[in-house]
LUMDO-209880 format. One record per residue: x, y, z of N, C-alpha, C in turn; residue number from 1; chain. Coordinates in nm, 3 decimals, always signed. Last residue first. Layout:
<rs>
+---------+---------+---------+---------+---------+---------+---------+---------+---------+-----+--------+
!     nc1 !     nc2 !     nc3 !    cac1 !    cac2 !    cac3 !     cc1 !     cc2 !     cc3 ! num ! cadena !
+---------+---------+---------+---------+---------+---------+---------+---------+---------+-----+--------+
!       X !       Y !       Z !       X !       Y !       Z !       X !       Y !       Z ! NUM !      A !
...
+---------+---------+---------+---------+---------+---------+---------+---------+---------+-----+--------+
</rs>
This chain:
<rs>
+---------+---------+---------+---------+---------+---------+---------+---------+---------+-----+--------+
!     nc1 !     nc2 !     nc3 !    cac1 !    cac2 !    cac3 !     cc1 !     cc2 !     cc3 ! num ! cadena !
+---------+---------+---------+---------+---------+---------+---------+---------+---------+-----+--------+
!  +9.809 ! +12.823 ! +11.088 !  +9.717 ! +12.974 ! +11.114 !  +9.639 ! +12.926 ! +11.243 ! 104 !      A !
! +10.109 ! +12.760 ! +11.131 !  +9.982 ! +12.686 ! +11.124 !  +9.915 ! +12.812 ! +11.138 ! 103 !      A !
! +10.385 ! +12.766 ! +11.234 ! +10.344 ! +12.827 ! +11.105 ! +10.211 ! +12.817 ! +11.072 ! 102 !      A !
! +10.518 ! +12.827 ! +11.516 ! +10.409 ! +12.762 ! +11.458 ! +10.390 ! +12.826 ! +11.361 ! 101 !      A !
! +10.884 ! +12.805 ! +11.512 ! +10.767 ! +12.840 ! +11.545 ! +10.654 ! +12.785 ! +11.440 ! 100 !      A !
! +11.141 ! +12.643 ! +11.666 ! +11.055 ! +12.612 ! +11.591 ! +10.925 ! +12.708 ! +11.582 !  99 !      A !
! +11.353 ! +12.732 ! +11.927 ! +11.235 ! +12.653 ! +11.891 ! +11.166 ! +12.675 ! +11.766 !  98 !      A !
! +11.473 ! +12.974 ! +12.003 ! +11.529 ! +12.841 ! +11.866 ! +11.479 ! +12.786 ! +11.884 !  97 !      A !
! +11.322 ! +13.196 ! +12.146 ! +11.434 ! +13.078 ! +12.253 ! +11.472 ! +12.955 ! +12.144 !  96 !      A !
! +11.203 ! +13.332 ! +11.980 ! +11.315 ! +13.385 ! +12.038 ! +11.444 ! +13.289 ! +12.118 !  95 !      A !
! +11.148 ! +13.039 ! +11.717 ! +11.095 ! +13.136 ! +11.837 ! +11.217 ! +13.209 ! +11.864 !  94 !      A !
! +11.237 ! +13.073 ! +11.396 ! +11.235 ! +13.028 ! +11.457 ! +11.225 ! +13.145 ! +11.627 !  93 !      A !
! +11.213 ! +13.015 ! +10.999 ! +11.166 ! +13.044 ! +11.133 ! +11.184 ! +13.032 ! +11.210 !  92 !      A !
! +11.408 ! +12.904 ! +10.750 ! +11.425 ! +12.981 ! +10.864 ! +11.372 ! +13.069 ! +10.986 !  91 !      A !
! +11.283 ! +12.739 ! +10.596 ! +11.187 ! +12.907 ! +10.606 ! +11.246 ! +12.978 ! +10.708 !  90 !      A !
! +11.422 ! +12.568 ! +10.604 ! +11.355 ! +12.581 ! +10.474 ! +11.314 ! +12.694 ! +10.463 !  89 !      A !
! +11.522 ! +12.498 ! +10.863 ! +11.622 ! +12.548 ! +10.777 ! +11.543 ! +12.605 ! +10.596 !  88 !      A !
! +11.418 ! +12.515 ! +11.175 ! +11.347 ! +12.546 ! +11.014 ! +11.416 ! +12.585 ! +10.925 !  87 !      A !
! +11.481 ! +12.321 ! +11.407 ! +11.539 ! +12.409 ! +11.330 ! +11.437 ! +12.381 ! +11.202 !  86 !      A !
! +11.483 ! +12.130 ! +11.624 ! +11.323 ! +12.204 ! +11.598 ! +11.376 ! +12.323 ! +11.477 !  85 !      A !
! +11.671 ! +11.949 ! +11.592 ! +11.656 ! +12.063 ! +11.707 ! +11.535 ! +12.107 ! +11.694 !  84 !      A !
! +11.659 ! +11.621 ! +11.509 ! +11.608 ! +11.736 ! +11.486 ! +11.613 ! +11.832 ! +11.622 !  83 !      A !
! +11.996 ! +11.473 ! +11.573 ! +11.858 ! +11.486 ! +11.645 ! +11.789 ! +11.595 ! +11.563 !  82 !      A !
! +12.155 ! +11.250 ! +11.341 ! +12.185 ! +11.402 ! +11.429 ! +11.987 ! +11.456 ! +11.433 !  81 !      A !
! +12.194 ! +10.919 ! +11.406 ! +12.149 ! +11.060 ! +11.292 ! +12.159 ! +11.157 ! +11.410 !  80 !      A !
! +12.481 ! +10.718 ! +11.473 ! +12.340 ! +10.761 ! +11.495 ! +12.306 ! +10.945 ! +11.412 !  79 !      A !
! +12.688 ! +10.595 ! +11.198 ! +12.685 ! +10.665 ! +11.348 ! +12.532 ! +10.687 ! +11.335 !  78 !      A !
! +12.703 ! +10.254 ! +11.112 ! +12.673 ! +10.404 ! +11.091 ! +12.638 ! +10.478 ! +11.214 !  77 !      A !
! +12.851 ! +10.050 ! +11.220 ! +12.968 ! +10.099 ! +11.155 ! +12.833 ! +10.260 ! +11.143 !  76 !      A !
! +12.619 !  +9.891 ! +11.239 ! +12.715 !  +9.903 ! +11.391 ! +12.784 ! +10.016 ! +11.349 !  75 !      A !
! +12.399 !  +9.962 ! +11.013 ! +12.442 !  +9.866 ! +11.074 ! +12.505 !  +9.941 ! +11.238 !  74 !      A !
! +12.016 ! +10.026 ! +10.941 ! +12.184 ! +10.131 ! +10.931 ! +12.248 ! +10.017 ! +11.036 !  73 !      A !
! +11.870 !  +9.921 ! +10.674 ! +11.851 !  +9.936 ! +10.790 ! +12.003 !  +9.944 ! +10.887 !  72 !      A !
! +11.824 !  +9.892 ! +10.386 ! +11.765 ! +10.041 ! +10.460 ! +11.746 ! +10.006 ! +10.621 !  71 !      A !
! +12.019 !  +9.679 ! +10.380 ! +12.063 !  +9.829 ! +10.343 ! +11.974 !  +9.955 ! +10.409 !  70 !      A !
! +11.992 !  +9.422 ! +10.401 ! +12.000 !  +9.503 ! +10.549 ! +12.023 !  +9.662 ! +10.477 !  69 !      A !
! +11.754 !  +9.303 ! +10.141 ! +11.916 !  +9.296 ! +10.220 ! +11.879 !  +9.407 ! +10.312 !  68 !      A !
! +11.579 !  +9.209 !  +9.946 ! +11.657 !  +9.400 !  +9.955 ! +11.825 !  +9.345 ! +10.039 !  67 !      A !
! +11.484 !  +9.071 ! +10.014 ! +11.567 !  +9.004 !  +9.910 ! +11.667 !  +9.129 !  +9.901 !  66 !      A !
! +11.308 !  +9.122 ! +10.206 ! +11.397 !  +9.037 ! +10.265 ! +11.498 !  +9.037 ! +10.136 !  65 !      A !
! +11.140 !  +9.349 ! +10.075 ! +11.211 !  +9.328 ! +10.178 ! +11.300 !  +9.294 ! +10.189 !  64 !      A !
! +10.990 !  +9.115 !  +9.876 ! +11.126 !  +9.222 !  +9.783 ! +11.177 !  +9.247 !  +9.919 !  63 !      A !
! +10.868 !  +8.998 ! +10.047 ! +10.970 !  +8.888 !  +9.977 ! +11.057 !  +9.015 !  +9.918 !  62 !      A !
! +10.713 !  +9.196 ! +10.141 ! +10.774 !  +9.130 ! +10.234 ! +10.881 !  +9.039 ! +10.177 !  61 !      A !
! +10.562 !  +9.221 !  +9.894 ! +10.596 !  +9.341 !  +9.896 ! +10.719 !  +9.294 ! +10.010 !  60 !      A !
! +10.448 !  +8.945 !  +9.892 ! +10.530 !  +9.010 !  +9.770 ! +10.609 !  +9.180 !  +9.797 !  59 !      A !
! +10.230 !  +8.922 ! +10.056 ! +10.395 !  +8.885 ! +10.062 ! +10.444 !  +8.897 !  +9.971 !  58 !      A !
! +10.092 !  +9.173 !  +9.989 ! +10.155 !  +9.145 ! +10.088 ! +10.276 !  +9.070 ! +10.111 !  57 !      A !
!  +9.948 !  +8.995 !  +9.762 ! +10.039 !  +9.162 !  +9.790 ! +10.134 !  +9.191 !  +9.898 !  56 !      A !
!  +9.869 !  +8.837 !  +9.907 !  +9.976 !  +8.800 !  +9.798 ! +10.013 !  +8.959 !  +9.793 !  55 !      A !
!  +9.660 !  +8.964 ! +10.123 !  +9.797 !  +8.885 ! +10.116 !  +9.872 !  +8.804 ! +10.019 !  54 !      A !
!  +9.506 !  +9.054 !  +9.868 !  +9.604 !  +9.139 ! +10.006 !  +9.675 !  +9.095 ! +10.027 !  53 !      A !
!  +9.345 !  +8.816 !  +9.813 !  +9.485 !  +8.888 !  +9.726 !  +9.566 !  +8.970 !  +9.771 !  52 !      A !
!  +9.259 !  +8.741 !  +9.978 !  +9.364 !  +8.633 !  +9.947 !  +9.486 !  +8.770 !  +9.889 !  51 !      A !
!  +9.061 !  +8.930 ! +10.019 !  +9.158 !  +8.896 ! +10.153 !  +9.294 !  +8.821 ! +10.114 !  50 !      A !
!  +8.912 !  +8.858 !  +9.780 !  +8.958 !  +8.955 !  +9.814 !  +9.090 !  +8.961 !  +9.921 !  49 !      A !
!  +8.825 !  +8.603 !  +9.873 !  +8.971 !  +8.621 !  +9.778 !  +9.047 !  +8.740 !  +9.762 !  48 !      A !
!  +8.642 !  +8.637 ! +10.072 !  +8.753 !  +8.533 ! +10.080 !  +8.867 !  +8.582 ! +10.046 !  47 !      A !
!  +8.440 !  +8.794 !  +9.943 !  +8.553 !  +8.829 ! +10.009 !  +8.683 !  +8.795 ! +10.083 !  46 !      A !
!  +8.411 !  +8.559 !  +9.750 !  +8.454 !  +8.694 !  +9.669 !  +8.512 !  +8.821 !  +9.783 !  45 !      A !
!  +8.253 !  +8.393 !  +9.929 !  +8.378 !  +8.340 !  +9.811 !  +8.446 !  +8.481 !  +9.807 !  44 !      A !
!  +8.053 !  +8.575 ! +10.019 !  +8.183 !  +8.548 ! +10.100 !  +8.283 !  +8.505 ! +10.046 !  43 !      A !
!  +7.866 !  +8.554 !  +9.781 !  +7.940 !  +8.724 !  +9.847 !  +8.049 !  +8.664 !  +9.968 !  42 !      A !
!  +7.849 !  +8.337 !  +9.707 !  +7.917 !  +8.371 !  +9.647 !  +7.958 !  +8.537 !  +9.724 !  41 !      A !
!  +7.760 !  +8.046 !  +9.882 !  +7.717 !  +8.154 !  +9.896 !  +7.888 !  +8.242 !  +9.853 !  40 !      A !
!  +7.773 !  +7.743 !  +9.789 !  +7.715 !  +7.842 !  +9.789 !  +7.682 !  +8.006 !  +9.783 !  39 !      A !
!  +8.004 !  +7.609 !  +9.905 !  +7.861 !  +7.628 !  +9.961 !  +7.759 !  +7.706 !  +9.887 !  38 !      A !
!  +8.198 !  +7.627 !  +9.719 !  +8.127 !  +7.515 !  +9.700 !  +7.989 !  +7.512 !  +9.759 !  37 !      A !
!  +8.221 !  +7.931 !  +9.790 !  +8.182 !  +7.878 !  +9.666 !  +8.151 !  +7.715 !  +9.601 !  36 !      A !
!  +8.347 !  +7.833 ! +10.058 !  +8.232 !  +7.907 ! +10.055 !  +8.170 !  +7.910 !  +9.943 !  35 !      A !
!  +8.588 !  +7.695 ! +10.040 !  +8.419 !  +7.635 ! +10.092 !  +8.357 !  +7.715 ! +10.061 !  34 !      A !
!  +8.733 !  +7.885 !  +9.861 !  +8.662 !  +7.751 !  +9.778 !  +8.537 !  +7.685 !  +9.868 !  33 !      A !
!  +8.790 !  +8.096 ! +10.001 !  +8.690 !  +8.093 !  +9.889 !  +8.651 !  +7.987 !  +9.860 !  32 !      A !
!  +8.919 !  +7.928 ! +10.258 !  +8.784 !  +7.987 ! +10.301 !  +8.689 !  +8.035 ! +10.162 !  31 !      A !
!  +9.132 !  +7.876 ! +10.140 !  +9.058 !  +7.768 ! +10.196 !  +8.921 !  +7.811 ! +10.211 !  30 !      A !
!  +9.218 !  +8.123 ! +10.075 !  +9.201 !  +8.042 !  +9.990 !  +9.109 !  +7.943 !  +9.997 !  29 !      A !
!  +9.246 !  +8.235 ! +10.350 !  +9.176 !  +8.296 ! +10.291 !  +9.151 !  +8.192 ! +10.155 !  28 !      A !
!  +9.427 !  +7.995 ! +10.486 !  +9.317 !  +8.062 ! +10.512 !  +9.226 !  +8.137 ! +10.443 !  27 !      A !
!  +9.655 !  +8.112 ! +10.306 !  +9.581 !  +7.943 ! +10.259 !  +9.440 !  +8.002 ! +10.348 !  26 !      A !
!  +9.668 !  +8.343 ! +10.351 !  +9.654 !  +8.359 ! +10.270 !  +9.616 !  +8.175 ! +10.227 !  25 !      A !
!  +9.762 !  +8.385 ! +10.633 !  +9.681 !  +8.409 ! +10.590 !  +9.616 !  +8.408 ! +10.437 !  24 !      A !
! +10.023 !  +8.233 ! +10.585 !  +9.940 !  +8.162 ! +10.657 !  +9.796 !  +8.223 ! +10.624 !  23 !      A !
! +10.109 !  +8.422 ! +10.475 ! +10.137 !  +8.292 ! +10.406 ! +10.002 !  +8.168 ! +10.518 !  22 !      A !
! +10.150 !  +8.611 ! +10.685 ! +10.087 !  +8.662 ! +10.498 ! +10.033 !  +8.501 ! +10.480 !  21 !      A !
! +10.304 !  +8.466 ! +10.839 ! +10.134 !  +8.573 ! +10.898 ! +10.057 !  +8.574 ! +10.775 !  20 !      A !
! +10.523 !  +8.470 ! +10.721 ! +10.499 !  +8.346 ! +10.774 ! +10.339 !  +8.364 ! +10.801 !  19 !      A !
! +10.618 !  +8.714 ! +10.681 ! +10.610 !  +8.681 ! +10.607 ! +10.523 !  +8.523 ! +10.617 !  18 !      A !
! +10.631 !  +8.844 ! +10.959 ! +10.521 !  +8.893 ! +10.879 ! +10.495 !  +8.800 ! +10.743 !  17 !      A !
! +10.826 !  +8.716 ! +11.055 ! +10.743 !  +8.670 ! +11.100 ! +10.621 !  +8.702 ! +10.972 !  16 !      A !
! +11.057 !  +8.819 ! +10.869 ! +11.013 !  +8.672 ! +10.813 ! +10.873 !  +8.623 ! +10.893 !  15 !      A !
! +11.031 !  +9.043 ! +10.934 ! +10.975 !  +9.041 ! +10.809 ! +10.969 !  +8.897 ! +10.794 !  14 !      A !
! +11.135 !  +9.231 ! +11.131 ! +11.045 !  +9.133 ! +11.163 ! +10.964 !  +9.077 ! +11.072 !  13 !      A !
! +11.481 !  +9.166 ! +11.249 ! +11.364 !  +9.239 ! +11.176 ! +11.209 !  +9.124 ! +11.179 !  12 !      A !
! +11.633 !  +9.189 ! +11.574 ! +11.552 !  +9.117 ! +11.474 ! +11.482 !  +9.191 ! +11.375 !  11 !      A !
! +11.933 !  +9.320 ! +11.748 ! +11.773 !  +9.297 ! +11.709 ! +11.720 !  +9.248 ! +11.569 !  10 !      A !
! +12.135 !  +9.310 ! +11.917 ! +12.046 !  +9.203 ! +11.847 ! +11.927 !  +9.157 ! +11.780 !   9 !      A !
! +12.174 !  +9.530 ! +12.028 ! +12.271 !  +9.552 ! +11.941 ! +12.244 !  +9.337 ! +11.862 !   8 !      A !
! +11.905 !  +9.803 ! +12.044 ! +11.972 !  +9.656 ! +12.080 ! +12.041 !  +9.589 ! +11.985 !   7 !      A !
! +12.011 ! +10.141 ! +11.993 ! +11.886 ! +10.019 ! +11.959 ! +11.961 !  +9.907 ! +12.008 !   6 !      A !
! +12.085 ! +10.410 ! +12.026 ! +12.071 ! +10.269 ! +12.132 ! +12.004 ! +10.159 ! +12.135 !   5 !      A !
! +12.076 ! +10.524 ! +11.834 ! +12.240 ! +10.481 ! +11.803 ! +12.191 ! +10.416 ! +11.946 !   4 !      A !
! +11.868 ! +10.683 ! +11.717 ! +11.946 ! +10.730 ! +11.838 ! +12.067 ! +10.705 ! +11.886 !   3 !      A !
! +11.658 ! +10.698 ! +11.415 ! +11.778 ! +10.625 ! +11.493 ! +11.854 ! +10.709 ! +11.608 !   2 !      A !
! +11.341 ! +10.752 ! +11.399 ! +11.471 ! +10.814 ! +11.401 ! +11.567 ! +10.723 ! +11.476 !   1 !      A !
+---------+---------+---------+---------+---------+---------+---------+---------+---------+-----+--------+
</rs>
């Protein structure tokens, strides 16, 4: 939830993640081919497994960055209005407007 006191410099952190993927992912590459030159094919195959996470991965981190700042609210949007504990769906709520437990 946004509060409207986040640091008025803050970083996203998608190019690190993106740099983590990329790195993990020659690592994991590097690691099928020794292991299928060695031999032993149940590590090749979790090698790549791992590879392909991280191509998923940075593919999901490259749409991110290409998105732009939109799902992330600038200077100009005011901070969101706090949940009170209000149940506007079922209009429940304790004697003192707290929220009550609907849970059995």
């Amino acid at each position: 939830m946004r509060t409207g006191n986040e640091p008025l410099q803050a970083r996203s952190p998608l190019r690190i993640r993106r740099g983590l993927a990329l790195w993990g992912l020659v690592w994991a590459i590097a690691g099928a081919v020794a292991f299928a030159m060695a031999g032993r094919p149940e590590w090749a195959a979790a090698c790549a497994a791992v590879a392909l996470l991280a191509i998923v991965d940075l593919g999901i981190v490259i749409r991110h960055i290409h998105q732009g700042p939109h799902y992330q609210p600038g200077k100009d949007i005011p901070p969101y209005e706090p949940d009170r504990g209000r149940n506007e769906l079922f209009g429940r709520r304790n004697a003192d407007g707290r929220r009550r437990n609907t849970r059995p």
